[in-house]
N, C-alpha and C positions, 0 to 999 in steps of 0.2 A: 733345625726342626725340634719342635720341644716333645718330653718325654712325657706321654699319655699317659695318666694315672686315675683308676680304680680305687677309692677307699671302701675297706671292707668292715665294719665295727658295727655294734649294736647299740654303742654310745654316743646320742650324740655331740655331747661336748667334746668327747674324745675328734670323732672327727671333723670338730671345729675347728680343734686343736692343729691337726695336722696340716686340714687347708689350708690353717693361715700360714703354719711354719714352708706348707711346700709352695704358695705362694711369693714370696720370698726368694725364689729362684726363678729365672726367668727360663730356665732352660725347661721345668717340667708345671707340668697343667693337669688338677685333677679334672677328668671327664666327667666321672660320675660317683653315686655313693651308694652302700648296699648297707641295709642293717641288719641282714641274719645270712646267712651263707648259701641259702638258696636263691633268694636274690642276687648275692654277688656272682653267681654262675650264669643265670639269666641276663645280668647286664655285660657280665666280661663277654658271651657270645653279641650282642648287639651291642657292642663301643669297639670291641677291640682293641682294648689298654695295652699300650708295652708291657705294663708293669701294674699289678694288683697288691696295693697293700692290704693284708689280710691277717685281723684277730682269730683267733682260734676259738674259744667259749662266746659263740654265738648261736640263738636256739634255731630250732628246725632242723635244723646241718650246720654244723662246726667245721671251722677253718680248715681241718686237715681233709675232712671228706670234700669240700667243695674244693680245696685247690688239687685234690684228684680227680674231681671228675672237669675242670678248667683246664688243666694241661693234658686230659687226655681229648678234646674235644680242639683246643686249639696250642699245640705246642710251642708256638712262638710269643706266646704270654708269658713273661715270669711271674711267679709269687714273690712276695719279700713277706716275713711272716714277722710280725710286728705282737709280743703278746707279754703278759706279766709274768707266763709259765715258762721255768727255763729248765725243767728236768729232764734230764738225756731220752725217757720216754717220747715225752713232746718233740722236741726235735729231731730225734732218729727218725719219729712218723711223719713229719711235718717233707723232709728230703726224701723218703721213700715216696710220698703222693706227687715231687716232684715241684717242690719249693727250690727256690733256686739263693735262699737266701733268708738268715733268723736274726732278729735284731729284740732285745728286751726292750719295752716301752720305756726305760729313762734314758735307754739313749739319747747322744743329743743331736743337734740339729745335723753337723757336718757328716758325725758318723750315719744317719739316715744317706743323706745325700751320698758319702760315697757307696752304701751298701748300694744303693738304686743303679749307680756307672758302674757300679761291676759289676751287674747281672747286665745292663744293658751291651755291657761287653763279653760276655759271655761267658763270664766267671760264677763260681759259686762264694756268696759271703755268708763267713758267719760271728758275731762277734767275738773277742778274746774269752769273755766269759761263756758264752754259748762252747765254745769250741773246746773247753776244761769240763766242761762237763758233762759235755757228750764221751770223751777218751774217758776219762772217770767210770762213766755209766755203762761202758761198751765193757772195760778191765771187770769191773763188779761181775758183770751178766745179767745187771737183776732188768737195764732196759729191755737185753734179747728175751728176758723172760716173760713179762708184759706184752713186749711184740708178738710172740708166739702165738700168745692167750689172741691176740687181734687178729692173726691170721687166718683162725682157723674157721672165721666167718667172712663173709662175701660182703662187697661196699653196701650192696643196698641191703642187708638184714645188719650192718650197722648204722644204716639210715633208720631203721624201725627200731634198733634198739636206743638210741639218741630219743626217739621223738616216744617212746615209752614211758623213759627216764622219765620227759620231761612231764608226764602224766596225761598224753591223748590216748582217747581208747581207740579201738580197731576202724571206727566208721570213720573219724577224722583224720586217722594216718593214709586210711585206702584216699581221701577226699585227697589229701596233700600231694600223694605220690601219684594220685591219676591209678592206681590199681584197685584190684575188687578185695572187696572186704577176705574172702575166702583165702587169697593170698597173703595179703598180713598175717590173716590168723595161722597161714603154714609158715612163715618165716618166723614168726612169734615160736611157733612148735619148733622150729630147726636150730633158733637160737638156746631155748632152753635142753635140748639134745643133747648140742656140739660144746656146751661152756658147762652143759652138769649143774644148770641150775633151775628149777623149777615154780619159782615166782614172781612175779612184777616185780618184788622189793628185791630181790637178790639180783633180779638183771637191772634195777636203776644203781644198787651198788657198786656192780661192775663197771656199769659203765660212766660213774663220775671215780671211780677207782682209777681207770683206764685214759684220764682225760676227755671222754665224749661228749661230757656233758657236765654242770657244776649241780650243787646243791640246793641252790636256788634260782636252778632253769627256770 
């Protein structure tokens, strides 16, 4: 039986890229394809992928929030988190949401393929370089220190702070998230509370600081 695949990327030559490389294998079949992270949530509940490959700087919701909210809805999904960002931040959060697996985008083709069999077996993979600098990042503190800063807000007022960043105001986050304007505007208030920061520009800071979102969301 071949192994069901999820492409998750905002690119899509990128995910030409991949279809073609994971076509190539007769063992795995991509299902489907998402290009911003909320959509890949929406399609991993209706396909049911073994396996999701998923970028992380994706707008709307970014890789590491949607493969949290995917393995809490369906835990027998893996992630494989496929992305250009390899700093021990990223990836500590990337396995806290519950990725089962971090590959840098020049991997090649075999190393993809085995990262996929060993989540499908029930392993965690992470590549040689992934794995140097996560021990690196952990020895520093400076990832636990960034993590912390991430903690101390809740998934979805870091969905409002992502889609901030990227410059929606209140009436299009509440439209996105299906909630009322009144509640953006109280997580928008508990956001600037809890992080000690009091402007739009200080929380888009943070949060392309923090990898939630890039520069040029």
């Amino acid at each position: 039986m071949s192994t069901r695949i999820l492409l998750a990327d905002d690119h899509k030559m990128v995910r030409a890229g991949f279809r073609h490389l994971l076509a190539t294998n007769p063992d795995m079949e991509v299902v489907a394809e998402a290009d911003n992270g909320r959509e890949a949530v929406r399609l991993a509940a209706a396909h049911r992928p073994d396996v999701v490959l998923m970028d992380i700087t994706m707008p709307e919701l970014n890789g590491i929030e949607a493969t949290r909210q995917i393995r809490k809805a369906t835990e027998a999904i893996k992630v494989l988190i496929l992305s250009v960002h390899g700093t021990a931040v990223h990836v500590i959060a990337a396995l806290q949401a519950g990725a089962s697996g971090y590959l840098l985008k020049d991997a090649d083709a075999e190393e993809l393929f085995t990262a996929i069999r060993a989540m499908i077996a029930g392993h965690v993979y992470l590549s040689p370089e992934v794995a140097d600098v996560v021990v690196h990042g952990c020895a520093s503190g400076e990832s636990n220190e960034c993590l912390a800063a991430l903690a101390t807000i809740s998934p979805r007022e870091r969905e409002v702070l992502q889609l901030l960043a990227e410059g929606l105001g209140s009436k299009e986050i509440a439209a996105k998230l299906h909630v009322s304007i009144k509640t953006v505007q109280s997580h928008r208030e508990r956001l600037m509370d809890r992080l000690d920061i009091h402007n739009v520009a200080g929380l888009t800071k943070f949060a392309i600081r923090h990898g939630l979102t890039t520069s040029d969301a």
